[in-house]
C-alpha positions in Angstrom: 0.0 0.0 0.0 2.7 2.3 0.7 4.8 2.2 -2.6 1.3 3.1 -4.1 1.0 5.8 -1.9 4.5 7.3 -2.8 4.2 6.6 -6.6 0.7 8.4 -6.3 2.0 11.4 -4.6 4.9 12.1 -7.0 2.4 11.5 -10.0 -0.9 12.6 -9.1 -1.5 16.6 -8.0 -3.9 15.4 -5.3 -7.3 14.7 -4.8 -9.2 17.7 -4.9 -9.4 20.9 -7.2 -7.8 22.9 -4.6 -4.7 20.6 -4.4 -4.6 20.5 -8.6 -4.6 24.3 -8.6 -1.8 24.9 -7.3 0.1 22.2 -8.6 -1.5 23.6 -12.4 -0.3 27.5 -11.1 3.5 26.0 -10.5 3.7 25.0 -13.8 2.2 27.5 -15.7 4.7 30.3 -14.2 7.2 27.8 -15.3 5.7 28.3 -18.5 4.1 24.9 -18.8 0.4 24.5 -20.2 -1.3 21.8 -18.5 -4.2 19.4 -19.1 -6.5 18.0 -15.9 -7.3 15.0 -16.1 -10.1 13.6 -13.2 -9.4 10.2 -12.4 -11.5 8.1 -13.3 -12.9 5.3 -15.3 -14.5 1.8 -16.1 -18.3 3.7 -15.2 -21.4 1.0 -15.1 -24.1 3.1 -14.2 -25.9 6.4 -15.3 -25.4 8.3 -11.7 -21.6 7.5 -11.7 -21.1 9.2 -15.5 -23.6 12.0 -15.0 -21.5 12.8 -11.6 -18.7 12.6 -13.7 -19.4 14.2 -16.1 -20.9 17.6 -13.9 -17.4 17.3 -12.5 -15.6 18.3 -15.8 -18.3 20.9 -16.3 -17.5 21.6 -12.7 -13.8 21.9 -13.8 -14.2 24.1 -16.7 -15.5 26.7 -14.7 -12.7 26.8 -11.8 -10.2 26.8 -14.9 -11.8 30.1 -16.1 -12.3 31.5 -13.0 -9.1 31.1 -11.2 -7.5 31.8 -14.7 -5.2 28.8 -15.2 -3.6 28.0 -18.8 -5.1 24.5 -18.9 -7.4 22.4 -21.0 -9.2 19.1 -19.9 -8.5 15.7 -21.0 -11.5 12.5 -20.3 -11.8 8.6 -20.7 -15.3 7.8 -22.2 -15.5 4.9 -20.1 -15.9 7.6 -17.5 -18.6 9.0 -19.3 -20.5 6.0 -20.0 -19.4 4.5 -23.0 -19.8 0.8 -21.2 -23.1 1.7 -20.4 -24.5 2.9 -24.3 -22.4 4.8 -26.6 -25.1 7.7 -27.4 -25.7 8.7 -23.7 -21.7 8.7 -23.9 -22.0 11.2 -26.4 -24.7 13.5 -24.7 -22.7 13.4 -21.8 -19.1 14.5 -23.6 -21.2 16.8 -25.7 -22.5 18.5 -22.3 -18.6 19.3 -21.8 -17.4 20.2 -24.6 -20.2 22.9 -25.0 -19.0 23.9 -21.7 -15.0 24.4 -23.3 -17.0 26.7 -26.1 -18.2 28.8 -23.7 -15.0 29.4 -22.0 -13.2 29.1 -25.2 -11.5 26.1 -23.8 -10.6 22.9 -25.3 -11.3 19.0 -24.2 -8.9 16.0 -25.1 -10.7 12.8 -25.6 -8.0 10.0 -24.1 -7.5 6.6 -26.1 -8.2 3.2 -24.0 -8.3 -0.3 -24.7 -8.4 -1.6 -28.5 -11.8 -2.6 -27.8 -13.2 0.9 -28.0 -10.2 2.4 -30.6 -13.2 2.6 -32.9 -16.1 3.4 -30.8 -14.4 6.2 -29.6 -13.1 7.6 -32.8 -16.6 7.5 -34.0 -17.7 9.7 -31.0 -14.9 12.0 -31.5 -15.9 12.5 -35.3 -19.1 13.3 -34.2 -18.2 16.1 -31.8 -15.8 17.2 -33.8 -18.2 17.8 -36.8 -19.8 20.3 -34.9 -17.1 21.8 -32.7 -14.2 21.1 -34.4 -12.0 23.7 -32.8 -12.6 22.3 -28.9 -12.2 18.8 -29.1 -9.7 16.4 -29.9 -8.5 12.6 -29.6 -5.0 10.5 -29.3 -3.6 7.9 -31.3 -1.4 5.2 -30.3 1.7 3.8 -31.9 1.5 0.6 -31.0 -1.5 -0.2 -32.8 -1.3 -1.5 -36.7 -4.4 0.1 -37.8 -2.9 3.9 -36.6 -1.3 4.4 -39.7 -4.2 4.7 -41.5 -6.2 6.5 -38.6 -3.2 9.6 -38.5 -3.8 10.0 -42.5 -7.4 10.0 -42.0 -6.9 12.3 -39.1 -4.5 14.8 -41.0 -7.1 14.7 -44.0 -9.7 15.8 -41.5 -8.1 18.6 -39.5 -8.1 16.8 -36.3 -6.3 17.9 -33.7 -4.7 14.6 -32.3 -2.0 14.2 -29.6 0.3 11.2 -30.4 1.5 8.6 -27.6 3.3 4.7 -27.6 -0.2 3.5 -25.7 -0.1 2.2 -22.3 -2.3 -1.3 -22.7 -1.7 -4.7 -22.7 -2.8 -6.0 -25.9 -2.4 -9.2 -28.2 0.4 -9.6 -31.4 -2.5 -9.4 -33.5 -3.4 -6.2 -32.9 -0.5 -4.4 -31.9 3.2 -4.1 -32.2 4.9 -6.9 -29.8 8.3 -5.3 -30.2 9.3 -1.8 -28.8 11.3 -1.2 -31.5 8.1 -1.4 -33.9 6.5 0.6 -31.9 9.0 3.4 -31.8 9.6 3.3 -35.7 5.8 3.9 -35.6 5.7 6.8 -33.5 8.8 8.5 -35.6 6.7 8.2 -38.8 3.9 9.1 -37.6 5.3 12.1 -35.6 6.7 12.9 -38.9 3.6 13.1 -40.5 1.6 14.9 -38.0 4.3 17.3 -37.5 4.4 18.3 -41.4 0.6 18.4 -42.1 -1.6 18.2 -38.6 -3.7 19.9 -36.9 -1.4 21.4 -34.1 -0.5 18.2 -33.3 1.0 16.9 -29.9 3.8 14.6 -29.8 3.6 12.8 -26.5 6.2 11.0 -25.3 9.7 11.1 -23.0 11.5 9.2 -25.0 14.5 11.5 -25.3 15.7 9.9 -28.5 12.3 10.5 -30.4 12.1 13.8 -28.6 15.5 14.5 -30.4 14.1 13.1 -34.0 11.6 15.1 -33.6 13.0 18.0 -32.7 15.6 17.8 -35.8 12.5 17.3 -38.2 10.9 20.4 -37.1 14.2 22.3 -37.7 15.1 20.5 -40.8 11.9 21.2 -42.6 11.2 25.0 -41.3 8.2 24.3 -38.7 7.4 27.3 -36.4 7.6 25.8 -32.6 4.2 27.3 -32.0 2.8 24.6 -34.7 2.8 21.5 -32.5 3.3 20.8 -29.0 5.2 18.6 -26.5 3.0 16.5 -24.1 4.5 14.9 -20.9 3.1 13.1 -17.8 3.5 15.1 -14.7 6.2 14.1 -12.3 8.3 12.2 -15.3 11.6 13.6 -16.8 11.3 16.6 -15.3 14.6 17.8 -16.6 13.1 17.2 -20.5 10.3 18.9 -19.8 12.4 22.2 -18.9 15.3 22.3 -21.1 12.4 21.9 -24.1 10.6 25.5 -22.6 14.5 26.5 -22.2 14.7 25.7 -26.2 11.4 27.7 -27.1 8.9 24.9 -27.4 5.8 24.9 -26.1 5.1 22.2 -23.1 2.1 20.5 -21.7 2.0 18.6 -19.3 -0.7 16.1 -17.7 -1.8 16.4 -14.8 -4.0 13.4 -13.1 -6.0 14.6 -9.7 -8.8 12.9 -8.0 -10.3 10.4 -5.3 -9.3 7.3 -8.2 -5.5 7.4 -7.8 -5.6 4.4 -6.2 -7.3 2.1 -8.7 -5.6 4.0 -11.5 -2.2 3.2 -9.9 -2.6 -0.4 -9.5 -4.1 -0.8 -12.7 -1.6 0.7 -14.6 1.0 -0.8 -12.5 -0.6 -4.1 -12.6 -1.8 -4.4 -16.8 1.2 -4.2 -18.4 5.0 -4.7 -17.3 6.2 -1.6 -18.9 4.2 0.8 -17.1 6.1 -0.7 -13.6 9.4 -0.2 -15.4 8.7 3.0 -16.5 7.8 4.4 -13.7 10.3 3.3 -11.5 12.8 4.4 -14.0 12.0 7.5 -13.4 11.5 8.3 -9.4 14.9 9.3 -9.0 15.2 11.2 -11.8 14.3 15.2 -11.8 
């Protein structure tokens, strides 16, 4: 219980608003952006979403009114996209009408490959009509993600790029890191010539550093794209790249679910353990 308790205190910004704010306020006069995300996931019935979902409405609010430089990111699962996948909707589209208002913008995160395509079709549907205040992630590791950053590019959608943090089978995605990297690269590549304002997410320091060339090779402004990080992990990245002129975000988990998201993510796939404890004594 206690190594979850340390790993969730270095990680997580707390569990309440209050404790987030500050951690959100930090950051930004470091120069940071920041996306909030509230913990939380895995939602079987209509209270739990609907409580979730007032909470990011909630959210949006305090953002405006204390005046932070932060955005929003969601599961659908949290929303109830296990419980029907057009309440789901109502309920993100609830939010995101919210982010119009205070001209803000919500980032729809990327589970399990069981709902890569359930939530793209959601996305696509908000994003039809609000196309400036919503956007999704792709993952590298998946085969099919390829084809989903062209469709993305052809679309205008604003996507952030990660690896992907799930256990899943061989036949679905990538098995070997190394396929998975050489993913990420081209489709970084990709997103970083045609997207959206894309986000490359990732603290890999290697593909932070292909990445990086690119941009300069081929003449794209640093305030085209962005850099995403997790907060509490490579530190030292994540300042000499706002040393270097780019522009930063970083992800900020907060809530009463830090321990069930820990020990999941600790528990689903070997990597995430590694990772994490690669990092701890780093800055």
């Amino acid at each position: 219980m206690n190594i979850f308790l340390f790993l969730a205190k270095r990680f997580i910004a707390g569990e309440t608003f209050e404790q987030a704010k500050e951690v959100v306020k930090r950051l930004n006069d470091k120069g940071f952006s920041v996306t909030l995300d509230m913990l939380g996931e895995s939602v079987t019935n209509k209270e739990q979403a609907e409580k979730a979902r007032d909470a990011y409405i909630e959210l949006l609010g305090n953002i405006n009114t204390v005046g932070l430089n932060s955005n929003v990111s969601l599961k659908l699962t949290q929303m109830g996209l296990d419980i029907d996948d057009s309440y789901c909707h109502e309920n993100v589209v609830k939010i995101v009408k919210t982010a119009v208002e205070y001209k803000n913008f919500v980032r729809i995160d990327m589970e399990g490959s069981r709902y890569t395509q359930r939530t793209i079709d959601i996305f696509e549907k908000i994003h039809r009509v609000y196309p400036e205040n919503i956007g999704m992630v792709i993952q590298s590791y998946l085969y099919r993600s390829k084809n989903d950053v062209d469709y993305a590019i052809e679309n205008r959608h604003h996507i952030r790029l990660c690896k992907g943090a799930y256990k899943e089978p061989p036949d679905i995605a990538f098995p070997d890191k190394r396929d998975v990297n050489k993913n990420f690269k081209e489709m970084a590549k990709e997103l970083l010539l045609k997207g959206n304002y894309p986000a490359i997410a990732t603290h890999d320091e290697r593909l932070l550093n292909i990445a990086e060339s690119f941009a300069k090779e081929n003449n794209i402004p640093k305030d085209s794209f962005e850099f995403q990080m997790l907060y509490g992990i490579r530190r030292d990245l994540q300042e000499r790249l706002i040393d270097e002129g780019y522009r930063v975000r970083i992800y900020v988990p907060y809530g009463t679910y830090w321990m069930p998201y820990t020990i999941r993510r600790i528990r689903e796939r070997k990597e995430n353990l590694w990772f994490v404890l690669r990092n701890i004594f780093r800055r």
